[in-house]
C-alpha positions as CSV (number, residue, x, y, z in Angstrom):
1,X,27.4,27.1,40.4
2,X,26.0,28.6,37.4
3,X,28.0,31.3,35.4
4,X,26.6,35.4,36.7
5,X,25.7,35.8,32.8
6,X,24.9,34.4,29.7
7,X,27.1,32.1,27.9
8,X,27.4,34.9,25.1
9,X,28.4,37.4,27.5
10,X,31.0,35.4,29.5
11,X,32.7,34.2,26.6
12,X,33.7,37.8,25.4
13,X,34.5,38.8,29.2
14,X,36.9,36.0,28.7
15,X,38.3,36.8,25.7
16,X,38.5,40.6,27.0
17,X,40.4,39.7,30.6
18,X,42.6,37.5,28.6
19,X,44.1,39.9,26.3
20,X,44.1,43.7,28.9
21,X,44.9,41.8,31.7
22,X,47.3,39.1,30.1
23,X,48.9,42.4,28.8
24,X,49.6,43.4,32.6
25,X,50.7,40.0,33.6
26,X,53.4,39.2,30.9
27,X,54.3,42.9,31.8
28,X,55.2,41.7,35.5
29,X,56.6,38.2,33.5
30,X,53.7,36.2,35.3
31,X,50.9,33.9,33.8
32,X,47.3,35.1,33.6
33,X,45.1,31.9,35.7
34,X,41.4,30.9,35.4
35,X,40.3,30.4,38.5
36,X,36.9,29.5,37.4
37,X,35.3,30.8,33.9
38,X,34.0,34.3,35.4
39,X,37.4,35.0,37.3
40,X,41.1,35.5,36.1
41,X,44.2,36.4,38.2
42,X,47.7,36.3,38.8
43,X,49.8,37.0,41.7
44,X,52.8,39.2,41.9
45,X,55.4,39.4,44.5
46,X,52.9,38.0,46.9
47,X,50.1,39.9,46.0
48,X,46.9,38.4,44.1
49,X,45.2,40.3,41.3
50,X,42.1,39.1,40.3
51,X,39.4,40.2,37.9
52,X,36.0,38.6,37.8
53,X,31.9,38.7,37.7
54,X,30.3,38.3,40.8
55,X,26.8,36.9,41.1
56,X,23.9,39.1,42.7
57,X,20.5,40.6,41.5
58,X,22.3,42.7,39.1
59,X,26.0,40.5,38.3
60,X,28.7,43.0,39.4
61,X,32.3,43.4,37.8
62,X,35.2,44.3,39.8
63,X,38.9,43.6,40.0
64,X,40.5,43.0,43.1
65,X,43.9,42.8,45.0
66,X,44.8,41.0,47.8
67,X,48.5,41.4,49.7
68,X,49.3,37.7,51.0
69,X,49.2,39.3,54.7
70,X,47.7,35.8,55.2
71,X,48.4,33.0,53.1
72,X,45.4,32.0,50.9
73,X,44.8,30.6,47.3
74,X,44.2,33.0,44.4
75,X,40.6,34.3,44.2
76,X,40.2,34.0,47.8
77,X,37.3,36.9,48.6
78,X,38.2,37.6,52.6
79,X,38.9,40.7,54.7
80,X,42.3,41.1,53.2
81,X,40.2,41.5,49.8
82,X,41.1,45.2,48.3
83,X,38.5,46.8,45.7
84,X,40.3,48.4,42.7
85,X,38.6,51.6,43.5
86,X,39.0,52.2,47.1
87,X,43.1,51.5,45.7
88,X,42.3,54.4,43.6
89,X,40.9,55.9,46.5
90,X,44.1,55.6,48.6
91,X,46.7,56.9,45.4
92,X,44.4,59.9,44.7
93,X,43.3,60.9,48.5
94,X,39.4,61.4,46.9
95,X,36.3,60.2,48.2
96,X,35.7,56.4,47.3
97,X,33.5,56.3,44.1
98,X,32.5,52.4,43.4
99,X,31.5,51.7,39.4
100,X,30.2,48.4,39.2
101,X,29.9,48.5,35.5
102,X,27.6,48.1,33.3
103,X,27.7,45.6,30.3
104,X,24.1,44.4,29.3
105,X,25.6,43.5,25.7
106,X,28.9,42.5,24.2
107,X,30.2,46.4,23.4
108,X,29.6,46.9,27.0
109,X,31.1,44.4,28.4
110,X,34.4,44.8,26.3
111,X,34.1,48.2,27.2
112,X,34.2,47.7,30.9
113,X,36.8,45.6,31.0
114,X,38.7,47.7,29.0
115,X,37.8,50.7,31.9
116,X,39.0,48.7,34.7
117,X,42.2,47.3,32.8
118,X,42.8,51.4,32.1
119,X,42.0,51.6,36.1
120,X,44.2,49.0,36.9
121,X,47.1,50.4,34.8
122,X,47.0,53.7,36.8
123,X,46.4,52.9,40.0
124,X,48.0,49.3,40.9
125,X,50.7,48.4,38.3
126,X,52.8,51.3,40.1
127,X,52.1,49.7,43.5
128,X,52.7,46.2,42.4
129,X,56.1,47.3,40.9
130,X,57.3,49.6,43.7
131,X,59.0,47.7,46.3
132,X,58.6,50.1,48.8
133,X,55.2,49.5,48.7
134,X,53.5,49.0,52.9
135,X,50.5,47.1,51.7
136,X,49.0,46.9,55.5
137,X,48.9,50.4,55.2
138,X,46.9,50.7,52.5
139,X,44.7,47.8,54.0
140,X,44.2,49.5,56.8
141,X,43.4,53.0,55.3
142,X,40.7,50.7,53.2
143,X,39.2,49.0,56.9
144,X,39.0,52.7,58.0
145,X,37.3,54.1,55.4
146,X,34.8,51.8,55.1
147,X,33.7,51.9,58.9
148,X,33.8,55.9,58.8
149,X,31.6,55.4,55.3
150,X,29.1,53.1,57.5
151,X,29.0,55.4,60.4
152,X,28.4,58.0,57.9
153,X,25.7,56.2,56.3
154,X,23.9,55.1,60.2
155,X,24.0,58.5,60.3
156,X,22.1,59.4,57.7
157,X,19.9,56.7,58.6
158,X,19.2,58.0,62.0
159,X,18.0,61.2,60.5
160,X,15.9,59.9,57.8
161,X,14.2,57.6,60.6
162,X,13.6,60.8,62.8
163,X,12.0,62.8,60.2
164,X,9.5,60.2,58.8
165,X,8.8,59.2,62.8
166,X,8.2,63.3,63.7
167,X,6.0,63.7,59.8
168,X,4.1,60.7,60.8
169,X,3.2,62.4,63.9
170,X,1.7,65.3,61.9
171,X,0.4,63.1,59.9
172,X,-1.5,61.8,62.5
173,X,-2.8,64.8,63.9
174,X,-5.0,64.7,60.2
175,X,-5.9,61.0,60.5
176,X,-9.2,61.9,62.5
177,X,-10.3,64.0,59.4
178,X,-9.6,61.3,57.2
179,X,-11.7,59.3,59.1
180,X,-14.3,61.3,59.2
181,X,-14.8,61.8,55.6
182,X,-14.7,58.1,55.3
183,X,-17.3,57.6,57.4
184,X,-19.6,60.1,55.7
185,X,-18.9,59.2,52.2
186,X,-18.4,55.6,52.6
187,X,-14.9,55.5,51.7
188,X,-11.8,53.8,52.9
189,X,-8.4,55.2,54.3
190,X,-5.3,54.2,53.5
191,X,-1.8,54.9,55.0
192,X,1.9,54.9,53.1
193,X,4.5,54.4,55.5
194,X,8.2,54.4,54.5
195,X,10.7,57.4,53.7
196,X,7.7,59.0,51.8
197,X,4.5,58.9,54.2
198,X,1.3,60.3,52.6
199,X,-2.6,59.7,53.1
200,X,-5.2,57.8,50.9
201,X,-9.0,57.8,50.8
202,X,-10.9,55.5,48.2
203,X,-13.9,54.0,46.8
204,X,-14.7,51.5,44.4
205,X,-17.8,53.0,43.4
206,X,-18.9,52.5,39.8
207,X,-15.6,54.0,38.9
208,X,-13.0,54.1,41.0
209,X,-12.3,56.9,43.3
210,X,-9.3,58.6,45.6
211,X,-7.6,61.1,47.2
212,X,-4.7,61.6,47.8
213,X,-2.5,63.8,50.0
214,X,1.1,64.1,48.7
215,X,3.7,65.9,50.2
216,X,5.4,67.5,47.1
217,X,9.0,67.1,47.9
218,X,10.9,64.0,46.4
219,X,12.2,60.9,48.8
220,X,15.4,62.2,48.0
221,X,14.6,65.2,49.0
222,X,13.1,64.9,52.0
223,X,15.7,62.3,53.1
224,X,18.1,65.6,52.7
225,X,16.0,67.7,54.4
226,X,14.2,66.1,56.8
227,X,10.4,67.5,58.3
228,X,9.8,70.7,57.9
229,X,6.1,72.4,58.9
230,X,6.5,74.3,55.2
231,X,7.3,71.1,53.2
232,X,4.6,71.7,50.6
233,X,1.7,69.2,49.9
234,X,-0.9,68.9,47.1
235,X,-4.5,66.9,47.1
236,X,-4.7,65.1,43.7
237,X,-8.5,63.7,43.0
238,X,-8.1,61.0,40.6
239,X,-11.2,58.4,39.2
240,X,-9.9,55.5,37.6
241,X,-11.5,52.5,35.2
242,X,-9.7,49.1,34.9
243,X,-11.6,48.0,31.7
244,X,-11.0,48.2,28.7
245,X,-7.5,47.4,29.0
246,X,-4.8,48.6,29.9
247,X,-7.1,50.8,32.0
248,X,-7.6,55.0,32.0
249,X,-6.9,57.1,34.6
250,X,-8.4,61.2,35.0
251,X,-6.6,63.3,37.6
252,X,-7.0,66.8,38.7
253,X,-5.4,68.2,41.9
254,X,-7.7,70.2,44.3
255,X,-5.0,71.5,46.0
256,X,-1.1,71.9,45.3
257,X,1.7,73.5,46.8
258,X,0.2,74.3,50.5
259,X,2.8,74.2,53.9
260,X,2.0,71.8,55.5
261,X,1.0,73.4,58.6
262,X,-2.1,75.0,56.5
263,X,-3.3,71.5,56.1
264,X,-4.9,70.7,59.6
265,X,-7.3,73.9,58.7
266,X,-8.3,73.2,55.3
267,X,-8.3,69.6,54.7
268,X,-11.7,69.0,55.7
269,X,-13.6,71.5,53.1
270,X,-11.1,70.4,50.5
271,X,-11.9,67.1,50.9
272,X,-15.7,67.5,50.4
273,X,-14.6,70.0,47.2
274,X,-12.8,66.8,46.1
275,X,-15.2,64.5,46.9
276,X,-17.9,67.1,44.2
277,X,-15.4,66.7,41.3
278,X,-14.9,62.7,41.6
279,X,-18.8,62.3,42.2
280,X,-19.1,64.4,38.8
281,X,-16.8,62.9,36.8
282,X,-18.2,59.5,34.8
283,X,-17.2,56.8,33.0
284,X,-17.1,58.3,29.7
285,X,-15.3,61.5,30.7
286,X,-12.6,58.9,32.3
287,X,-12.8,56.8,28.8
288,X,-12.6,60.2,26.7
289,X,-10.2,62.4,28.6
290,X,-7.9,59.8,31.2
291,X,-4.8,59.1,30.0
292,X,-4.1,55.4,29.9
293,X,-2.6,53.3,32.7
C-alpha cells in the first residue's frame, strides 16, 4: 500500500511521533513501535495507543486508543477503536468536536502532531495511569454517542429532504411559466435539484443567454430553516461569451429580494422584462463591461 503523503511529509511525521510520543512512552517505561511507516504505538497495561495517517481523499491524522477488551495486535482499527477526541469528549462531558488536522507542509505537520501529543497528554496519560480506570465504560459512552450523533444527523436529514421535496412543489407550480416563455422565445429550461433547487431558462443565441431564479438564502441556510413561502428570491439576467478566453460574463438582476409567494404573480411579465435587457445587450457591451469568467 502506498504511504497517505509524500515521502517529504512522512518522513517529518516520523521524526515528529518519534520524539512527542516516544516522550509519552518512556514516560509509562514502554517502547514506541512502527507498525508501518504512517503509524506508531505502544501498549500500556493492555491498552494500545496508536498514532498514525490514514489514507482518504484528504489523508486524515488521528491518534487512537484501544483497551484489549478483545485481544488484537497493535494498530488493529475495529469497534473497540477509541478516537482521541471523543476520549476528550468523555473527560470533559462536551460535545464531540473531531480535528482531523491539517498539515499541507512540514510546519504543519510538526504542528499537528505536536496538538495531538498536547491532546494526548491531557486527556489519556491520566487514564492510562489510573488504575481505577473502567475502560468498557468509556467504550460504551463512545458507542452511545455516536449512534445518538447519527440519529441526530438522520434527523436533520429527514428535514432537509422535506423541505426541498415541499419547495420543489412550489417550484413546480412555476414550471408551466417557464415553459411557456420557452416556447415563445425559443429557449430552453433547465432544473437544479439538490438541497438548493432553483429554475433556468437559456439560449445560445449569438451570445449566450439565461435566467435564472435564485432563491436568496444560502444551502446552509435553508437546510436550517427549511421552506418558507417568504424565503426571498431574485431573477438574475446574465449574457455570456466563451471567446476570447477565459470567457466574460455581464449580469444584472431583474428582480431581487421578492417572497416567494409573490413569484407565481409576477414571474411571467418579469421574465419578458428580462428577456428586453438580454436581447439588448451585445457582444461588445459583454466584451467591454462583463467581468471575466
Amino acid at each position: 500500500m502506498q504511504p497517505p503523503v509524500n515521502e517529504q511529509l512522512l518522513d517529518v511525521f516520523q521524526k515528529a511521533v518519534r520524539d512527542a510520543f516516544g516522550f509519552y512512552a518512556r514516560r509509562l517505561d514502554v517502547h514506541l513501535i512502527e507498525v508501518c511507516p504512517w503509524m506508531f504505538g505502544f501498549t500500556y497495561r493492555s491498552v494500545q495507543v496508536t498514532a498514525g495517517i490514514y489514507h482518504g481523499h484528504r489523508p486524515s491524522m488521528m491518534v487512537k486508543l484501544r483497551p484489549d477488551l478483545t485481544p488484537a495486535p497493535l494498530g488493529t482499527d475495529d469497534e473497540f477503536m477509541m478516537v482521541l477526541d471523543w476520549v476528550e469528549a468523555f473527560v470533559t462531558g462536551k460535545s464531540f468536536a473531531p480535528n482531523m488536522g491539517s498539515f499541507r507542509t512540514s510546519e504543519t505537520m510538526k504542528s499537528e502532531v505536536a496538538r495531538m501529543a498536547g491532546q494526548f497528554g491531557t486527556f489519556a496519560m491520566p487514564l492510562l495511569r489510573s488504575s481505577q480506570i473502567d475502560w468498557t465504560a468509556i467504550h460504551s459512552f463512545i458507542r452511545d454517542s455516536i449512534e445518538a450523533r447519527k440519529m441526530s444527523e438522520q434527523q436533520a436529514q429527514d428535514r432537509l429532504d422535506a423541505a426541498v421535496r415541499t419547495l420543489e412543489a412550489n417550484l413546480e407550480l412555476i414550471d408551466p411559466i417557464l415553459h411557456n416563455f420557452c416556447a415563445a422565445n425559443g429557449f430552453s429550461s433547465m432544473s437544479h435539484a439538490g438541497c438548493w433547487p432553483r429554475r433556468k431558462v437559456w439560449a445560445r443565441e449569438d451570445v449566450d443567454r439565461s435566467l435564472d431564479l435564485t432563491m436568496d438564502w444560502s444551502p446552509p441556510e435553508f437546510m436550517e430553516r427549511g421552506f418558507d413561502p417568504g424565503i426571498p428570491w431574485s431573477l438574475l439576467a446574465t449574457a455570456s461569451l466563451m471567446e476570447p478566453p477565459p470567457g466574460r460574463i455581464l449580469s444584472t438582476y431583474v428582480f431581487r429580494a421578492l417572497p416567494f409567494s409573490r413569484i407565481p404573480k409576477i414571474l411571467a411579465e418579469n421574465l419578458v422584462e428580462g428577456l428586453v435587457r438580454l436581447r439588448g445587450t451585445s457582444r461588445a457591451d459583454i466584451l467591454n463591461k462583463g467581468r471575466p469568467w
